[in-house]
VEXNU-877971 format. One record per residue: x, y, z of N, C-alpha, C in turn. Coordinates in pm, whole numbers, plus 50000, padded with zeros to 5 digits. Each point is the difference from the previous one (the first is absolute). Example, Ala and Ser with C-alpha at 12.3 -4.5 7.8 and 13.67 -1.06 7.14 Angstrom:
BEGIN
513194943150780499115011950000500905012050000
499655010549928500825011950006499235010950073
END
This chain:
BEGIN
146308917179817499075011049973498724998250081
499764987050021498534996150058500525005050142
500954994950042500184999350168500195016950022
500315012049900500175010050042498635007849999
498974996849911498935001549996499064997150145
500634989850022499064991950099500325009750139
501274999050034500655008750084499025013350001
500305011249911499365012149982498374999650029
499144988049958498874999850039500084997650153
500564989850092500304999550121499965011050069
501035009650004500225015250023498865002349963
499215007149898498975007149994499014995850073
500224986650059498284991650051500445006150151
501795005450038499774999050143499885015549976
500095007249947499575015949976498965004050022
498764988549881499055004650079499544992650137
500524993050075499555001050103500165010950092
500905001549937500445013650165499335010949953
499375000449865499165007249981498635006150055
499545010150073499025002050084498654997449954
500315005749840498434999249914500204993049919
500824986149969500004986449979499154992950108
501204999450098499544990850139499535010350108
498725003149993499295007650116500154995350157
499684985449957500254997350167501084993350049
500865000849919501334997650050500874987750054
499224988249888499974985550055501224993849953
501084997650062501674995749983499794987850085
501204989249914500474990150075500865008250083
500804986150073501055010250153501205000149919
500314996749855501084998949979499885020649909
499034998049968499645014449981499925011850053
499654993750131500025009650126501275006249981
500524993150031501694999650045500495007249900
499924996949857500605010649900499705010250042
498425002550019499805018149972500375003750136
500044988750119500775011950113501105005449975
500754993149902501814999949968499875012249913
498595001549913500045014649881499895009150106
499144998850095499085011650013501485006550155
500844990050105500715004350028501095002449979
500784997249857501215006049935499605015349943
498365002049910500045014850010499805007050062
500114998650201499505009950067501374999150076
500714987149986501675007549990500785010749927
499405001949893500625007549892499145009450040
498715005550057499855011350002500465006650129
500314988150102500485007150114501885005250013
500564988149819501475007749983499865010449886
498815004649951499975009649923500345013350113
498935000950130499625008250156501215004750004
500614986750045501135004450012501145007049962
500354996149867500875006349910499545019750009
498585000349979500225012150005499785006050126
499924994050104500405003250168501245005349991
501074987549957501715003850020500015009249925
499435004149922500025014849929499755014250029
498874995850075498975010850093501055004050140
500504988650029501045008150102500705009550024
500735000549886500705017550047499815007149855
498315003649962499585005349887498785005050028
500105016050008498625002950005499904999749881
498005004550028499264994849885499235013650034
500085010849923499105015250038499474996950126
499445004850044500105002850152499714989550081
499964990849918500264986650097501574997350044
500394999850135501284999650043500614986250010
500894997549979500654989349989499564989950093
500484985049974499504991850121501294999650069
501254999549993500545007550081499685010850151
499745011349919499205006150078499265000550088
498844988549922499055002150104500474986750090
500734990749978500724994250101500595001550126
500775012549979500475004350071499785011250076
498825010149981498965007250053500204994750170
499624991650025499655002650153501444999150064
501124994849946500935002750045501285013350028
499175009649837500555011950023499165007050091
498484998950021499315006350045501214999350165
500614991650056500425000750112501495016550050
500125006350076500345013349979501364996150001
500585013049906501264992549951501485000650138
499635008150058500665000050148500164980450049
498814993849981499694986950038500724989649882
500645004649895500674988049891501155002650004
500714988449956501405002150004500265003949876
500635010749979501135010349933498925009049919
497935004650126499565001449917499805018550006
499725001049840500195018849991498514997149932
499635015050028498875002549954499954996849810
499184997049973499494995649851501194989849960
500544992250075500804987349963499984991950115
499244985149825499724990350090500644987350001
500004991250049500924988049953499814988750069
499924987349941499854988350101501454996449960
500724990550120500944996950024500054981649910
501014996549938500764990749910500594995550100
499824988250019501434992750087500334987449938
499414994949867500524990749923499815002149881
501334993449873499765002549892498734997549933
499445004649945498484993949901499195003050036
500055005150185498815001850060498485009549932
500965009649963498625011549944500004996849872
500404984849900499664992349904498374994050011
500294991850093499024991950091498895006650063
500415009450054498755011750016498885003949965
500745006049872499475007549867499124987549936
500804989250021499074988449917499154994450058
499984997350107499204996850113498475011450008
500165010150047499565014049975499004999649911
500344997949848499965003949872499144987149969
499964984250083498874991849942498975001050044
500255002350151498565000950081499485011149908
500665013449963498835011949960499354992349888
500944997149917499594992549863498624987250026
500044991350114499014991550005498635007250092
500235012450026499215012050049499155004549851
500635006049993499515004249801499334993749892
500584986949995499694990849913499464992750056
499175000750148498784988250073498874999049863
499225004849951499204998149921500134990249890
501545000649973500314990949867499924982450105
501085003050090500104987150024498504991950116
499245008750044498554997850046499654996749918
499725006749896499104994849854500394981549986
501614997150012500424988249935499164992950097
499885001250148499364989150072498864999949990
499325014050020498014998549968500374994649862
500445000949845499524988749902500024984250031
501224996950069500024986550024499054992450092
499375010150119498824994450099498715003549931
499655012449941498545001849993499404991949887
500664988449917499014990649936499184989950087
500205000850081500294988850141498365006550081
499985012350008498625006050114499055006049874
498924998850102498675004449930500315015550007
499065004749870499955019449994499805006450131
498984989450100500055012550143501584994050095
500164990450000501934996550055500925009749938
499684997949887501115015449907499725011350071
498395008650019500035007150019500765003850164
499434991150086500645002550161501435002049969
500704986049946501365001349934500725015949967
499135003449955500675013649888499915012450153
498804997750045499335007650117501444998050108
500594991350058500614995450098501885006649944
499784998749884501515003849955499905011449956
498665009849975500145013050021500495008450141
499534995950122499955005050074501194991050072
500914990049957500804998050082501045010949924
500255003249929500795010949887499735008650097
498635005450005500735015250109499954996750093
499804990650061500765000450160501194999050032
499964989149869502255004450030500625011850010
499135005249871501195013349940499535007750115
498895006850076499255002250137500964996150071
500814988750063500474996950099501425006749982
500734993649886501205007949973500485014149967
498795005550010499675013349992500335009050155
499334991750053500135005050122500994996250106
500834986049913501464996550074501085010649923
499975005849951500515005849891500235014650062
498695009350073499765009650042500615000350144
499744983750025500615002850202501484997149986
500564993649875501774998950040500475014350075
499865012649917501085006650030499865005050186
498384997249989499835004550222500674987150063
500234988049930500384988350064501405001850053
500705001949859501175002949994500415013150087
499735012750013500065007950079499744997450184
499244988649989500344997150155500464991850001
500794994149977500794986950042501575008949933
499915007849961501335011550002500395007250065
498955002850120499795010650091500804993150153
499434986149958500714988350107501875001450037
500235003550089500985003750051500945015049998
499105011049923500705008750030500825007149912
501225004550066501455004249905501164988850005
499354987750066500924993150024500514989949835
498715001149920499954993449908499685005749839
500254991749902499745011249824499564986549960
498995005549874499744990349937500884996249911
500284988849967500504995549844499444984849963
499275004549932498884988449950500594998349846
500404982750046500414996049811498985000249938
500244994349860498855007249913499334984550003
500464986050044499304987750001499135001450077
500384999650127499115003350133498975007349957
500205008849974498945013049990499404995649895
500484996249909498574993949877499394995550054
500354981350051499264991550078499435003650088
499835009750087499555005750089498445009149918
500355003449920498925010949907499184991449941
500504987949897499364992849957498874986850076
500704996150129499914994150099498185007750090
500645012749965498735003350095498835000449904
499995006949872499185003649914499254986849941
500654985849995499184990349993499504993450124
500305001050130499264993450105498845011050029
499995012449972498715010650032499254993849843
500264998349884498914996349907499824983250038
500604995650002499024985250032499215003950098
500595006650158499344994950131498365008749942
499865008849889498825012649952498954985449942
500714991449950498894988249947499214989050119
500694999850135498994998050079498274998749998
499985015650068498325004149953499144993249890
500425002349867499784990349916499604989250014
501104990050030500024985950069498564994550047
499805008750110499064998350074498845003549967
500355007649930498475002849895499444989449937
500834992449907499814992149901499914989350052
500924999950127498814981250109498805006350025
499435007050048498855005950007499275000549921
500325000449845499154999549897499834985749976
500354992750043500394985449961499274990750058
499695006650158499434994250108500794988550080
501415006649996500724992950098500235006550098
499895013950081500235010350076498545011549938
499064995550188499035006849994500005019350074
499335000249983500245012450094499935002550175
499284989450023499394997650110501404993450086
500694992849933501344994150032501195005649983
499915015049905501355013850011499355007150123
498865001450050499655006550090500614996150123
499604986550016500794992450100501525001650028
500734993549882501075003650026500995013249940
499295012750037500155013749972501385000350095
500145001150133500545006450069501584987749973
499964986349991501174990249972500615006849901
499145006449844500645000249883501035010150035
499175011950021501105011950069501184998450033
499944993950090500994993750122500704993049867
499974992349915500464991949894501425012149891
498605006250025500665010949842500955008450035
500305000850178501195008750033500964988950042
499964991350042500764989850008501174996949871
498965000149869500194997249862501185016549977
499135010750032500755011649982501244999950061
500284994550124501215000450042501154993550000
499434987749899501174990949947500184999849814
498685004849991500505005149846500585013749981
500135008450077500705011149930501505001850039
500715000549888501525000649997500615011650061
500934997350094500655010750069499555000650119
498594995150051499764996550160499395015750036
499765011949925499755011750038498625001950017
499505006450129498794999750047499065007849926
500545008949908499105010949902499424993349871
500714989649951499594988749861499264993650070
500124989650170499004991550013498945007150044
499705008650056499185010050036499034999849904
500545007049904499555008349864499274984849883
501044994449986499354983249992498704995250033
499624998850179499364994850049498895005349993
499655014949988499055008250053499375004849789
500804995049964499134996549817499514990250001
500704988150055499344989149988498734995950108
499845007250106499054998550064498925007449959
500025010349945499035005949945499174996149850
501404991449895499304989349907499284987450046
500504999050079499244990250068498954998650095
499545011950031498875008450069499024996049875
500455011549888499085000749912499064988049915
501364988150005500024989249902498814994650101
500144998850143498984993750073498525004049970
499835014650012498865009949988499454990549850
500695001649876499604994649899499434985549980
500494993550100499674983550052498774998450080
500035012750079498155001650096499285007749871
500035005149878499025004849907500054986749928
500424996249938499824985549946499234989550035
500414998550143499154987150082498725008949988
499795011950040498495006050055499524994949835
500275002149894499344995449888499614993949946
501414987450058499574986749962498534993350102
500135006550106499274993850140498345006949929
499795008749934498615006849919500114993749884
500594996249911499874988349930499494987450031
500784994450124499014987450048499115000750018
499625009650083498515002250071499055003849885
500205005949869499334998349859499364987550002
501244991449933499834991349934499134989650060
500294998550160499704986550154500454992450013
501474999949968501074988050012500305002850183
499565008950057499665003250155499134986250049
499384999349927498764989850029500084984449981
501044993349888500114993450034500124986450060
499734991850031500254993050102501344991149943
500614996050125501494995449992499834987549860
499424992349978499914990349970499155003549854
499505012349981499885002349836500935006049908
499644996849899500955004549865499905011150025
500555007249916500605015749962499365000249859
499115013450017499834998749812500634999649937
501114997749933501075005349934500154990449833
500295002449920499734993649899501444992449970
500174988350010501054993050030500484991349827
499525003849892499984997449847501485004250026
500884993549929501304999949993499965012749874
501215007749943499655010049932501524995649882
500185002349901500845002149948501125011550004
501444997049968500515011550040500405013549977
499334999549825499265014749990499155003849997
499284991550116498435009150035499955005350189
499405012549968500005007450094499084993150126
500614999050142499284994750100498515000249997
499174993950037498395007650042499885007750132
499125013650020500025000650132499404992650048
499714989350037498994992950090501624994150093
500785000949867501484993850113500795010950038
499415009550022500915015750027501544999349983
500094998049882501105000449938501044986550036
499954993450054500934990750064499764984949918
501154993649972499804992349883499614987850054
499274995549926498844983149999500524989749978
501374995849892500564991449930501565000950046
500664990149977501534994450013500375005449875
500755011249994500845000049895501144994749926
500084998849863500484995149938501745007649968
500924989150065501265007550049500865004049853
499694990149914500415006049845499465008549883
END
């Protein structure tokens, strides 16, 4: 009776730790760590096979005027004229089966990505709880700041891989004539759809990137300026080996977004420095001399207390890894 008692108090003592408004600042041995990585990534498995389940559902089920994912799967491929598909008639569409299970695998395949599309919030949530005991309220905030805006650049990027399939596909159909018909299996052509729609949302988090060395003060502006004309040269290089199918209208279309996020992301890196550079000249850390201190208030801080500005936010002390 004692040892079951004892047990149950155990459990409750590790409850409240993982408790937020128990344990505010979030102080675990590593053997603790390790549990709540094991909680916190088994439920963002389950929310990404919850996604799913109702993905494989969403497939060949509209939902009021939301059209099937089916559908919209296969959109840029009907969009192609039916003269150009094999056995194709107007208002019938069809991807081609050439192994048993295949449009099993599909559908399921299909049906997780939408599902871990849908349900990003649940399983984001699982990782911001497990990191943000760990950063100060302004780290949370950049944190929260940085994973807002990487969210729409994806969905931004795949948006617009999404819009160029069916011109992609229409010229690289056009390629040879009457000599040739399409018949695109339905593997290919997923992988091909899915394939493009995540290399246009990652390559959209770039800009970003470079923002946030910039905010960091590892990448100045003065040094994107410099190497302006290399990156270019970089990002079509990048365009022409990341986009699937080798077609000049995706790397094109690719290159000329990403040069222009990356235009901008720079522009945002010369307003920054100009601010920080009127900040110095405030304060007279201009002035100087090599061999003096920095005002900066160097009092080690506890780790739920908020930085001082005298250390513009950047931390004073060795943190404590448990």
């Amino acid at each position: 009776m004692a040892d079951s008692a004892s047990g149950e108090e155990r459990r409750g003592t590790k409850r409240r730790k993982r408790s937020r408004r128990a344990n505010p600042d979030g102080t675990m041995t590593l053997i603790e760590h390790i549990y709540e990585f094991r909680r916190r990534l088994g439920f963002a498995l389950l929310a990404i096979l919850a996604g799913g389940i109702i993905g494989f559902l969403w497939f060949q089920t509209r939902v009021g005027p939301i059209p099937s994912l089916g559908d919209i799967m296969t959109g840029p491929y009907c969009g192609i004229p039916p003269e150009r598909r094999l056995g194709g008639q107007p208002g019938h569409c069809q991807l081609l089966q050439t192994v048993p299970f295949e449009a099993f695998m599909i559908q399921l395949k299909v049906g997780l990505a939408a599902g871990a599309v849908l349900f990003a919030p649940l399983w984001l949530y699982q990782i911001w709880a497990f990191i943000a005991p760990g950063l100060y309220s302004k780290e949370r905030k950049y944190a929260l700041t940085f994973v807002f805006f990487a969210s729409i650049l994806f969905a931004a990027g795949a948006v617009l891989a999404y819009l160029l399939i069916p011109h992609a596909l229409e010229l690289l159909m056009n390629f040879g004539g009457d000599q040739f018909i399409t018949a695109l299996t339905g593997d290919k052509y997923i992988s091909f759809i899915l394939s493009l729609l995540l290399i246009f949302g990652v390559s959209f988090e770039l800009p970003l990137f470079v923002v946030m060395l910039n905010r960091v003060g590892v990448l100045k502006y003065q040094t994107l300026k410099k190497w302006r004309r290399g990156l270019i040269m970089v990002v079509f290089v990048f365009a022409a080996f990341a986009t699937p199918g080798s077609d000049p209208f995706s790397m094109l279309a690719l290159a000329g977004a990403l040069v222009v996020l990356l235009e901008l992301a720079i522009q945002i890196a010369r307003f920054h420095d100009r601010k920080l550079d009127k900040e110095r000249g405030t304060e007279g850390w201009d002035q100087l001399a090599d061999d003096e201190a920095a005002p900066f208030d160097y009092t080690p801080s506890t780790i739920d207390e908020e930085p001082s500005a005298a250390t513009n936010g950047k931390r004073t002390s060795t943190d404590d890894v448990t």
